[in-house]
N, C-alpha and C positions, 0 to 999 in steps of 0.2 A: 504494500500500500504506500501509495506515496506520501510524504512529509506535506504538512500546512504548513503555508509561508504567509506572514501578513505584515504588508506596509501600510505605515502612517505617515504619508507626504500631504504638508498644504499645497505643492502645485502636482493639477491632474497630469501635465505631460510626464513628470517624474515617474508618477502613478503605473502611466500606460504602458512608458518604456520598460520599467524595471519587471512590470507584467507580463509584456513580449519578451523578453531573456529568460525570464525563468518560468512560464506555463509551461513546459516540455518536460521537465523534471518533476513539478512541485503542482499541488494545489494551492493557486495564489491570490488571495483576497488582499482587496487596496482600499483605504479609505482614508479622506482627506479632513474629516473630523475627529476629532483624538476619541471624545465620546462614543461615537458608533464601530469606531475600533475597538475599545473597551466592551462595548456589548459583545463584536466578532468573538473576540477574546469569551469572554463568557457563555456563549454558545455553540463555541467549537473547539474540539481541543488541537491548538495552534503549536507547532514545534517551534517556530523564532520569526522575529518580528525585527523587521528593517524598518527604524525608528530617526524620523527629522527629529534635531534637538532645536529648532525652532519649527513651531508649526502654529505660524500667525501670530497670535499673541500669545500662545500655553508654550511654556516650557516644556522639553521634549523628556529634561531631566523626572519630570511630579509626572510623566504620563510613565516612563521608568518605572519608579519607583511604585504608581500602582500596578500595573502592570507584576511585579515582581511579587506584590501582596495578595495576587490572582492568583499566581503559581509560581513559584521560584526556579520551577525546571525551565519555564520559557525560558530558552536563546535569545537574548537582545544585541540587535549589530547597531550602533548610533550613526548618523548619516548629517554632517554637516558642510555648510562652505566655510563656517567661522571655526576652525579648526584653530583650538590652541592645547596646549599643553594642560592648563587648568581645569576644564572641561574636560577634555580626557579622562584626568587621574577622578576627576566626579565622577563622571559618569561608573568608571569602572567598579569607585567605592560603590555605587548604588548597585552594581550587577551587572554591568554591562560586557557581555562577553566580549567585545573589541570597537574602536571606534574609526571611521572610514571618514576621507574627508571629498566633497563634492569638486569637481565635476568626476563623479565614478568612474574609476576603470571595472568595464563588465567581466574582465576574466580574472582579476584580482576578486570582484564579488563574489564570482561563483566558486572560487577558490574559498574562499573563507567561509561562507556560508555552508561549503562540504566538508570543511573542518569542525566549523561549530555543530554542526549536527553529529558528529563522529565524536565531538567531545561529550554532545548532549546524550548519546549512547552509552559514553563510557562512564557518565557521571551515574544514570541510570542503575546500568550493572551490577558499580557499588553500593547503591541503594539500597538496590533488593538483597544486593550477598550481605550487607547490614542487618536489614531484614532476615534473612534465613539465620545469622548469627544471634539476634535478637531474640525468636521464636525458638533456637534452638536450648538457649540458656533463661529462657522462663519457662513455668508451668503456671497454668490457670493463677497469674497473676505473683507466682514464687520468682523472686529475680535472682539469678547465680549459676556460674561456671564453675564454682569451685568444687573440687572433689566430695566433698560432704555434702555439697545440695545438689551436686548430679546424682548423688546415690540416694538420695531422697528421693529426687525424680523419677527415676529407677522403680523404688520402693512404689511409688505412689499407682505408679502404671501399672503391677503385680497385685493391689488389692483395691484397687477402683470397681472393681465389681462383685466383688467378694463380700459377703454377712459374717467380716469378721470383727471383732471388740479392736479398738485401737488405742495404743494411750501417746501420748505428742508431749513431750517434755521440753523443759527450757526455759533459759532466764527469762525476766518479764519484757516482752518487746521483739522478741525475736520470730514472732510472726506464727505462732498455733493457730488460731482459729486461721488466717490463712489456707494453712495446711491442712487444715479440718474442709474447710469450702472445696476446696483444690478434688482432696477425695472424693467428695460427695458430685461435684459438678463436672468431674471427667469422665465418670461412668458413667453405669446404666441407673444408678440412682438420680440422676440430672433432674429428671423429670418430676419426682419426687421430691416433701417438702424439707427443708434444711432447717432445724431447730436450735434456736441455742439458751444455755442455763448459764447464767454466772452463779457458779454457788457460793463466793464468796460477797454477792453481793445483797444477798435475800435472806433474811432471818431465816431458822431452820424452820418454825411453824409457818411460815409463806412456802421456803422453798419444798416440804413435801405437798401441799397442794398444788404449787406448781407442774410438780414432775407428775403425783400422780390424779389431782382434780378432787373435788368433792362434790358435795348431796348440799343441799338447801339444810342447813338449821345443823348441821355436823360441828359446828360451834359457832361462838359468837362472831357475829360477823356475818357468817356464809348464808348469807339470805338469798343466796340464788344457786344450781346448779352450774359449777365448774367443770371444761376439759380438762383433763390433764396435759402437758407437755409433750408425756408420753402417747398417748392418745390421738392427741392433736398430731405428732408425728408419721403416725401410716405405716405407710412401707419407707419411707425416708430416713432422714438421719438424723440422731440427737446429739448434741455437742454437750457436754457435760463441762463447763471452763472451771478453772481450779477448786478442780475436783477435792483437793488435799483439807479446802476446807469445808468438807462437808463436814458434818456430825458422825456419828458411830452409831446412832440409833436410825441413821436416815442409810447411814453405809450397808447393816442390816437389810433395808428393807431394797437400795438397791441389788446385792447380791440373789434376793431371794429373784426379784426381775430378771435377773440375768441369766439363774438357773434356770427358773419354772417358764419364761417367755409369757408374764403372766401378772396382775395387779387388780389392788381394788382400790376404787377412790377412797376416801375417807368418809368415814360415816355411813358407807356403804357394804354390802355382800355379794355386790357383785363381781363376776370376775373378766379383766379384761382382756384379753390376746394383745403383743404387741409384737410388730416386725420389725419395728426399728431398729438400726445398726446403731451403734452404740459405740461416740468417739469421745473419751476423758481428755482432759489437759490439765498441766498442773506447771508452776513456775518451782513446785517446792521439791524436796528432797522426801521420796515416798516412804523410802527403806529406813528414814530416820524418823518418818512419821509411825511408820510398825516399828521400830524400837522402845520408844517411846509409849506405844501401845496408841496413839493418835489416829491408827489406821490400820484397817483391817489387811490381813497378808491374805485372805482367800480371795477378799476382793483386789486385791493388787493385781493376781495373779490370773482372775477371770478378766483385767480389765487388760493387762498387759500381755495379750496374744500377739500383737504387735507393736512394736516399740520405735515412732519417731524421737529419735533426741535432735532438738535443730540448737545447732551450735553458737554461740553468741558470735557479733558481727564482728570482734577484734580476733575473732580464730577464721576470719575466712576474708581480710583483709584486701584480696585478690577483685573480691566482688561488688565493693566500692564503687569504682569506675562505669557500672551498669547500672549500680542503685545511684548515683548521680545523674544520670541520663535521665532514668525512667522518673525520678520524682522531679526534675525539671518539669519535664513536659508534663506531667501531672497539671503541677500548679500552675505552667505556663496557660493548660486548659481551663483552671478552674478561673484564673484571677484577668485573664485574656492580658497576658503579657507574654512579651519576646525574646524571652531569656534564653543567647544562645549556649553558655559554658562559662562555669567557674574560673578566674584567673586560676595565672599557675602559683600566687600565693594564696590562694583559697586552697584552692586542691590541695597543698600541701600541707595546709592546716587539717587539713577533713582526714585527708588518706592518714595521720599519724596521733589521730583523738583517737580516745580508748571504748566511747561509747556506750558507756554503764546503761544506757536504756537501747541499746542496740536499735535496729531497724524503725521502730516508733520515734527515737529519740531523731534520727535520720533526717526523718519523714518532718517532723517539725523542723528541725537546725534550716532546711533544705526551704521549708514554704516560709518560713520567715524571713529567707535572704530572695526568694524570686521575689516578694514585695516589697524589699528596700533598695533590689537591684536597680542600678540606671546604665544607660546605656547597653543593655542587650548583655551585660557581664557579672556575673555574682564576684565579688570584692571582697578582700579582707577585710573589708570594715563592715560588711552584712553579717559578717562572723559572727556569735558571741563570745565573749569574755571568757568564758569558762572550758570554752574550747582551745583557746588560743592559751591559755596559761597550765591546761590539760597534756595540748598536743609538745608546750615546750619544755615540760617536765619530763614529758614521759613516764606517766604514771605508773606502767607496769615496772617499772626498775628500782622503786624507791622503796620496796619491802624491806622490813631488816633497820632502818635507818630510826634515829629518835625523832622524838617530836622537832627539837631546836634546826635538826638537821632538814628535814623538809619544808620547817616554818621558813630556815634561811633559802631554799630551795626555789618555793614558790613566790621572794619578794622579789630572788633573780631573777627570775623569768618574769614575773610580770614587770618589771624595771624594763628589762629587754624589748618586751612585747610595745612600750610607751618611749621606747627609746630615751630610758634617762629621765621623762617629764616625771617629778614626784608626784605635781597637784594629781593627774591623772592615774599614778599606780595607785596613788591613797583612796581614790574614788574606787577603781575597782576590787582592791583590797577590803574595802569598808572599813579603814582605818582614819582616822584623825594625820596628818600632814606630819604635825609634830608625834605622834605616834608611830609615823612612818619613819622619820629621822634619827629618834630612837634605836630602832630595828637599824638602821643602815649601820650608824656608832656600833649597835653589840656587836653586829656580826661582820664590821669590818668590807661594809662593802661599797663599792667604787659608784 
């Protein structure tokens, strides 16, 4: 199929000529209104566009630049008689694959015009191989290459359709329910309803009506007939979120569920049937939760048929550079801003923070700096403070050390991070000036 070509000249002869040299190759649409070229553009899809940078009174630069916010793959040639070196290097800022100056040589045009299209393919290519790299290293919305979340992936793919108990362990932030969706929406349960309990966030006499429903008048309160969670679930899937803080009287009456496939609301004698797949999460330490006697080991053991551990984001440090992209373009969609990439002092701040709220903590550092960004670049100054006095510690290394030893620690670095200013390290310190002066005299520092 042949390429669309579309010029925006104000004079028709321009128009005609440049239409007779290339009909033969190209489907060539011309139009001497920048407007009704803009609509071409919107109801065709146009490979490159042979563009006057004066066209009457409009600038050919602001038809550019819409043009470029239409689609960014369009090919732009710029076509002037006022050819200078300033306009050039503009134009080019704004997108312009190359700039030609008037009276045209036609085989120098068609020369470049078979070049930009051969670049416009090859920019393409990478797009997509972006793409398939992209698609290869998520799952149902999991972001990462790294060896621990491709064998996650792995895992995920092998019991996506399986009525097996699952339990998803890991620090707070590292993305379970995720994980929990991920299972539930790549398989055949897709279709089916997805449920979820925080049980650490529902008092236990809410959270067993929850899970399993009650009867009208079953106590104070329950003036009306209740589904349960369970219930309400079907043939779907129940998420059970930190799990660790259930009770031991409600752990009980989970296991009997799990055995018997089977429940009765409260205040009731009825008995219910349940199919649902049954996925735990917990941030805590289960084994020390049955130590303790806090948690039952049969139900550990009925819940733990399969065992995701996702790993906190400072052990997979490699995966960074993807969760930067994708939570960009996130917020770039949510807040309709144009944020194209972190400076390389951001990034080197982000890639060497330790992350104590992993992937969550991320996910905000990340939507905080695309709305203070300017100019199309997250900044070390969209950073927070606590990253940047984080990243230049190095907080994994200072185990072992006293208090006096990291108190002196972290006044370096934040000194460092203000370059010397004291009013500023005392602000982020939350110290007093002269409290800060202090500290410099004990510990002898420059």
């Amino acid at each position: 199929m042949k390429e669309k070509i579309l010029i925006i000249d104000d004079e028709k002869n321009i128009c005609a000529s440049l239409t007779y040299a290339l009909e033969d190759d190209y489907i060539v649409f011309s139009e001497t209104n920048p407007s009704k070229g803009i609509e071409i553009i919107n109801n065709n899809k146009i490979n490159l566009v042979l563009l006057d940078l004066k066209i009457g009174r409009v600038d050919g630069l602001d038809v550019l630049r819409e043009i470029k916010d239409i689609d960014s793959k369009i090919v732009v040639i710029m076509m002037t008689a006022y050819g200078t070196i300033e306009t050039s290097v503009e134009a080019m800022k704004n997108g312009a694959y190359t700039y030609l100056t008037k009276p045209l040589n036609i085989d120098e045009l068609v020369l470049t015009i078979e070049q930009a299209l051969e670049y416009q393919g090859l920019f393409s290519k990478v797009d997509e191989l972006n793409n398939q790299l992209k698609e290869k290293y998520s799952y149902k919305g999991i972001i990462g290459k790294s060896k621990e979340m491709l064998k996650i992936f792995e895992l995920i793919e092998k019991i996506k359709d399986v009525d097996v108990n699952v339990l998803i362990t890991g620090e707070s932030g590292t993305g379970k329910e995720v994980v929990a969706r991920a299972i539930h929406y790549s398989g055949k349960y897709s279709r089916e309803k997805f449920v979820e309990i925080n049980c650490a966030a529902i008092p236990e006499g809410l959270l067993e009506s929850e899970l399993f429903g009650h009867k009208k008048g079953a106590f104070t309160g329950a003036d009306k007939d209740k589904i349960g969670k369970l219930e309400y679930a079907g043939k779907g899937t129940i998420l059970l979120d930190e799990i660790g803080d259930m009770s031991l009287n409600l752990q009980s009456k989970l296991l009997r569920v799990i055995e018997q496939k089977e429940f009765s609301p409260i205040g009731s004698n009825e008995v219910i049937k349940t199919e649902a797949r049954i996925i735990a999460a917990t941030n805590k330490d289960l084994m020390e939760l049955i130590d303790s006697n806090d948690f039952r080991l049969d139900l550990y053991y009925r819940l733990n048929v399969i065992n995701i551990k996702l790993p906190p984001l400072r052990h997979r440090k490699g995966d960074l550079p993807l969760l930067f992209e994708h939570f960009i373009k996130l917020y770039n969609d949510k807040f309709g801003k144009n944020v194209e990439k972190l400076s390389s002092e951001a990034e080197s701040l982000l890639l060497k923070y330790s992350y104590p709220g992993n992937v969550r903590e991320l996910s905000n550092i990340i939507e905080r700096a695309v709305l203070l960004s300017e100019d199309g670049i997250i900044t070390e100054s969209a950073i927070p403070n606590e990253v940047k006095i984080n990243a230049s510690l190095d907080l994994e290394n200072i185990s072992g050390l006293t208090l006096k030893a990291v108190e002196k620690k972290v006044i370096e670095a934040t000194l460092k991070i203000n370059k010397g200013k004291r009013k500023e390290t005392a602000e982020m310190l939350g110290i007093s000036e002269r409290g800060l002066r202090n500290k410099i005299k004990e510990y002898n520092l420059k």
